[in-house]
VEXMI-354201 format. One record per residue (C-alpha): residue number from 1; residue in one letter; y negated, z negated, x negated. Coordinates in steps of 0.05 Angstrom, whole numbers, plus 32768, in hexadecimal, padded with zeros to 4 digits. Each point is the difference from the previous one (the first is absolute). Last residue first. Layout:
% residues N
{NUM; "A"; {Y; Z; X}},
...
//
This chain:
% residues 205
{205; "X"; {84D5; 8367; 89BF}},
{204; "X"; {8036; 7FE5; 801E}},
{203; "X"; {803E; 8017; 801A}},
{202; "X"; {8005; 8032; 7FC3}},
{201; "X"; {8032; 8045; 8001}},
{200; "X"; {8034; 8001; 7FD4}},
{199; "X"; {803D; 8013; 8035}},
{198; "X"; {801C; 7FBA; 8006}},
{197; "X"; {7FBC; 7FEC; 800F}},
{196; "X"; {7FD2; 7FD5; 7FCE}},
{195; "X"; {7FDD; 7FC2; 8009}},
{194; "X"; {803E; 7FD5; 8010}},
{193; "X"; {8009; 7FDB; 7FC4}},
{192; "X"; {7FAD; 7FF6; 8008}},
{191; "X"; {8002; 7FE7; 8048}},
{190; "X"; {8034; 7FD1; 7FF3}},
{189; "X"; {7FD6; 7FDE; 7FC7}},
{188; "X"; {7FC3; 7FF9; 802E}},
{187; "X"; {7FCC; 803E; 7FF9}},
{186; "X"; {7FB5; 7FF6; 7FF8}},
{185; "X"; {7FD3; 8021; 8035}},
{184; "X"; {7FE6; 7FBB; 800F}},
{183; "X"; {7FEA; 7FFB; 7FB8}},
{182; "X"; {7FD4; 8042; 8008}},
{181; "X"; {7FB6; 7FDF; 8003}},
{180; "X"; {7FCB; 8034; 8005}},
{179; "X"; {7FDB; 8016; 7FBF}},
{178; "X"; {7FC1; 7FE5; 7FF4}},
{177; "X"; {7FCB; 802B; 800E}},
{176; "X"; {7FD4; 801D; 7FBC}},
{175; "X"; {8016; 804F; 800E}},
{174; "X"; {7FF1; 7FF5; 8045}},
{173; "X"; {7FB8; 7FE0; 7FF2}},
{172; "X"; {7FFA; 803B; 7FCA}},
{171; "X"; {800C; 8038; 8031}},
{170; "X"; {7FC9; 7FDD; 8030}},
{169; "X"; {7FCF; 8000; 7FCC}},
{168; "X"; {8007; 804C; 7FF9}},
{167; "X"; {8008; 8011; 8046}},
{166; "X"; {7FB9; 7FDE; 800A}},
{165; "X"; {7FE7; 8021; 7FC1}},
{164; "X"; {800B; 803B; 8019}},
{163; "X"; {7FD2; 8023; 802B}},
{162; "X"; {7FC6; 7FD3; 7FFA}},
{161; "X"; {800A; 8006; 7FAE}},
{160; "X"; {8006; 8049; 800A}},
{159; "X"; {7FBB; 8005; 802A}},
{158; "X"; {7FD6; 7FD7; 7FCE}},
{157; "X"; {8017; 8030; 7FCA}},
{156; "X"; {7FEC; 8037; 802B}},
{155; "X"; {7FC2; 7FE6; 8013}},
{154; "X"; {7FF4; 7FE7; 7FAA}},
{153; "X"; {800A; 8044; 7FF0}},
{152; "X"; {7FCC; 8024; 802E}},
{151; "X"; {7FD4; 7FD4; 7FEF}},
{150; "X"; {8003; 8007; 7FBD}},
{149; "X"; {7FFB; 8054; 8016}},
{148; "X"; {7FC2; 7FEA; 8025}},
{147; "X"; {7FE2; 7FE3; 7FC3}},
{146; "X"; {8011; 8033; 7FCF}},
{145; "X"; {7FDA; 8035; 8030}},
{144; "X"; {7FC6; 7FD0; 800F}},
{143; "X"; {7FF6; 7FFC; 7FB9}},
{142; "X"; {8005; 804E; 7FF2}},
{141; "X"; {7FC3; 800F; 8028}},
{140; "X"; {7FD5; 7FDE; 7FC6}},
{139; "X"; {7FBD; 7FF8; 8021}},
{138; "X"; {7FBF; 800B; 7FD5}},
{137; "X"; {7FD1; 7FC3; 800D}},
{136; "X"; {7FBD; 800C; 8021}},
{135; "X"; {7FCD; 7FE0; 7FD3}},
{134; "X"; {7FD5; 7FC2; 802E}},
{133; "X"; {8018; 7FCD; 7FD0}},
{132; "X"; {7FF6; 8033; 7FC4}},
{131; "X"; {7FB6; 7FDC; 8003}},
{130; "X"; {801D; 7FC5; 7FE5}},
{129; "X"; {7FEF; 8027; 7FB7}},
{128; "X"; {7FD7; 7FC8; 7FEB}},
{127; "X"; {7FC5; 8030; 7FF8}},
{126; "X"; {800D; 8020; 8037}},
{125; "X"; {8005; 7FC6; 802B}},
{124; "X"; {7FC0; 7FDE; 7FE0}},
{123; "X"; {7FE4; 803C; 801B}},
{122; "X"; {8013; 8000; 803F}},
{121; "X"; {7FE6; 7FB6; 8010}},
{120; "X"; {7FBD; 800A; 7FDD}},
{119; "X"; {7FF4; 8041; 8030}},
{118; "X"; {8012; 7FD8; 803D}},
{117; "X"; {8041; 8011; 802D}},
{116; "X"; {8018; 7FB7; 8004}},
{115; "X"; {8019; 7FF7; 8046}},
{114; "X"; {7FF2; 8043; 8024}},
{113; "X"; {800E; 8021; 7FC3}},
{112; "X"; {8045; 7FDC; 7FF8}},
{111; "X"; {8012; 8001; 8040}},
{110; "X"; {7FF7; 804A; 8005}},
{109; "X"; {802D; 8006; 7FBF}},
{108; "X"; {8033; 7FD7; 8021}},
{107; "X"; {8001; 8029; 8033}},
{106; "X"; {8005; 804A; 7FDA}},
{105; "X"; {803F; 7FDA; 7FDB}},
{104; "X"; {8023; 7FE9; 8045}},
{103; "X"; {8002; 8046; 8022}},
{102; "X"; {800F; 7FE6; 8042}},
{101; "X"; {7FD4; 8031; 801F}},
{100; "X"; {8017; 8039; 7FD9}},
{99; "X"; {7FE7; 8047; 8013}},
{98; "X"; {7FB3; 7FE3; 8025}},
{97; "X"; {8013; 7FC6; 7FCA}},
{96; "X"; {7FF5; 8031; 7FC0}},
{95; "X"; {7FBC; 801B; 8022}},
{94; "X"; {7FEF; 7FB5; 8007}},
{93; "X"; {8007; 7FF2; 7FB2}},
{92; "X"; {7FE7; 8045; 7FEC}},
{91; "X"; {7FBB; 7FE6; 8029}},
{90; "X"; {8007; 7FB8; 7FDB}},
{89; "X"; {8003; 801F; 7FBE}},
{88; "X"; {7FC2; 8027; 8006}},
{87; "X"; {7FD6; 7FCB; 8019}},
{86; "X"; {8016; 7FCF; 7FCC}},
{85; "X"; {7FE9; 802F; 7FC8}},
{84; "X"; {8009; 7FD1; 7FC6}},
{83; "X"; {801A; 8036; 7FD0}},
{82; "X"; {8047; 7FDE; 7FFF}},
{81; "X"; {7FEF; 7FFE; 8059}},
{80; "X"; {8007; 8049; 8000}},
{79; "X"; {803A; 8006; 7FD6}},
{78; "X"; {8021; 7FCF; 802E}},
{77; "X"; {7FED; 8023; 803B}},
{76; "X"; {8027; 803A; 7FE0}},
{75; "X"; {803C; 7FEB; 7FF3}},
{74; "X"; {7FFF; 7FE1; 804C}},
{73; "X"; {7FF0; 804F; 8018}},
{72; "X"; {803C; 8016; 7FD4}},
{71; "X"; {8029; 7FC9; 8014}},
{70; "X"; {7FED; 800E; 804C}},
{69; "X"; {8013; 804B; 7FF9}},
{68; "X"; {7FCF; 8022; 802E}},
{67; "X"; {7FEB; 803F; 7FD7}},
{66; "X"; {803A; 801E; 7FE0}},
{65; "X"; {7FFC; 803E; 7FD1}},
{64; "X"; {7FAD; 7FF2; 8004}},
{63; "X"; {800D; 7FBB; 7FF2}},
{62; "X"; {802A; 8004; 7FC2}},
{61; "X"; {7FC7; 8025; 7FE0}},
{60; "X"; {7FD4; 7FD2; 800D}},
{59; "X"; {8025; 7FCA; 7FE7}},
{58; "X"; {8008; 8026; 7FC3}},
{57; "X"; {7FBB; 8002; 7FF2}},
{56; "X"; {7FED; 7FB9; 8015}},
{55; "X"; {8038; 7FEA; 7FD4}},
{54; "X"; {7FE3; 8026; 7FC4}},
{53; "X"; {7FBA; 7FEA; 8002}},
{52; "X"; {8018; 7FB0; 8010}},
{51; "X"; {802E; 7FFB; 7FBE}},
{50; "X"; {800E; 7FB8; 7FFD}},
{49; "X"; {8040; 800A; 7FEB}},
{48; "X"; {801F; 7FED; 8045}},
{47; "X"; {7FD3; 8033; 8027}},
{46; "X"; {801B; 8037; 7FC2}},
{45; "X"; {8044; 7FEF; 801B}},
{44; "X"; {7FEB; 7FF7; 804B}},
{43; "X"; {7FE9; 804C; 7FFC}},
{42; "X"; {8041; 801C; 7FDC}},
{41; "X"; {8024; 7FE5; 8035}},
{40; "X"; {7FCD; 8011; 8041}},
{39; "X"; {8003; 804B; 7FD7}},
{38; "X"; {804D; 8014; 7FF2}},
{37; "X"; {800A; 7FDC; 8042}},
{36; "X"; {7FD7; 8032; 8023}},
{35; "X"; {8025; 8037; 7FE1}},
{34; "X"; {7FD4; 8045; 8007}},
{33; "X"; {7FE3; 8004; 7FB6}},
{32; "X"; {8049; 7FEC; 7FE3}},
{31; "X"; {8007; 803A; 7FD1}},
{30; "X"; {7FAF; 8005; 7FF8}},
{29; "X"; {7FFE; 7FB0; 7FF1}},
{28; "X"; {8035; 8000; 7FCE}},
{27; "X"; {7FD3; 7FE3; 7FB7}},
{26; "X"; {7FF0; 7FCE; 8034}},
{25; "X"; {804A; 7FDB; 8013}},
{24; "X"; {8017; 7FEB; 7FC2}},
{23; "X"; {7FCC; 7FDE; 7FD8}},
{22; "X"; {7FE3; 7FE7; 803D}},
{21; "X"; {8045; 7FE0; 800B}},
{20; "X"; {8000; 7FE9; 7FBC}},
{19; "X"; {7FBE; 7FD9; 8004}},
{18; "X"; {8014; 7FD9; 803E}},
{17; "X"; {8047; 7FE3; 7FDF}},
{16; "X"; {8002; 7FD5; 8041}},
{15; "X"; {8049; 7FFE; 7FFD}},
{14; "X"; {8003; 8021; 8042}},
{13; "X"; {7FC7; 8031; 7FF0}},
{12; "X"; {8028; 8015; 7FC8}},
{11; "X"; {8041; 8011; 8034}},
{10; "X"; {7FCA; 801D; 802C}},
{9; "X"; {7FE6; 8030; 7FC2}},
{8; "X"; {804E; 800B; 7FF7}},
{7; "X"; {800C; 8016; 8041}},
{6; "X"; {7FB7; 8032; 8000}},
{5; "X"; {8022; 801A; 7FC6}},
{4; "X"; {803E; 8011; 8021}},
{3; "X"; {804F; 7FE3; 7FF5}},
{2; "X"; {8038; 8027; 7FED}},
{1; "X"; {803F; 7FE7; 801E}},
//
């Protein structure tokens, strides 16, 4: 299955190899100049390097393909707040809630400025590199797809063992019985001479 560039630049993005998505993605801007994820990727890549210039360009130009993406807006609140423009980043912030409201990264980035928004404070976070804290992350879809066939497994397993484990136990208890006592069915002398019929048959079985 052949896989695209914008899948590898995710797959890179994954393994936090920042640098190599850039590498990837930018020399194929004009074949993926309407892909919105082609942009908000390539955008958190060079926001993860440090690069401010060209995240805010390509976070503009994921917004005019798709203007009320919360991650996007989030993305760019923290952008915003990297430069130490609180106001900003708290306007992107509630613009990604009006689409989102339990959007838990734009909150915790409110929280954050309401708390501890000072310039001193946001600058030792650059420098420090805590300011990725407030970073949107770049799901992996296939997770929840390996999770919920795990899942999926460990129902059906669960439902066979329900099913027969009874009969299974219960097979073994029959196997495991002791055997009922025959002496009384034993035959007296007489009864043995006389077992058989004149024509062959048995008496007794």
């Amino acid at each position: 299955m052949a896989t695209t560039l914008l899948e590898r630049g995710k797959k890179a993005f994954y393994r936090k190899k920042y640098n190599d998505v850039i590498t990837l993605l930018e020399p194929n801007v004009i074949q993926y100049r309407d892909s919105f994820q082609f942009y908000y990727v390539l955008g958190l890549a060079c926001l993860y390097t440090g690069d401010a210039g060209g995240a805010s360009s390509y976070f503009q130009r994921a917004r005019q393909i798709k203007m009320r993406d919360p991650d996007l807006l989030t993305a760019q609140a923290a952008l915003f707040l990297r430069r130490g423009d609180t106001h900003q980043a708290v306007e992107y912030c509630l613009e990604a809630l009006e689409y989102a409201p339990s959007h838990k990264l734009a909150r915790r980035t409110l929280d954050f400025i309401r708390k501890k928004g000072d310039a001193d404070t946001i600058s030792s976070c650059v420098e420090t590199g805590k300011i990725t804290r407030f970073y949107p992350r770049l799901t992996n879809k296939n997770k929840p797809k390996i999770a919920l066939v795990l899942g999926s497994s460990l129902v059906v397993l669960g439902f066979l063992a329900v099913a027969f484990l009874p009969r299974a136990i219960a097979s073994r208890q029959k196997a495991l019985a002791p055997r009922a006592d025959l002496s009384s069915f034993a035959l007296d002398s007489d009864e043995r001479s006389s077992s058989v019929d004149l024509d062959g048959s048995f008496r007794y079985v």
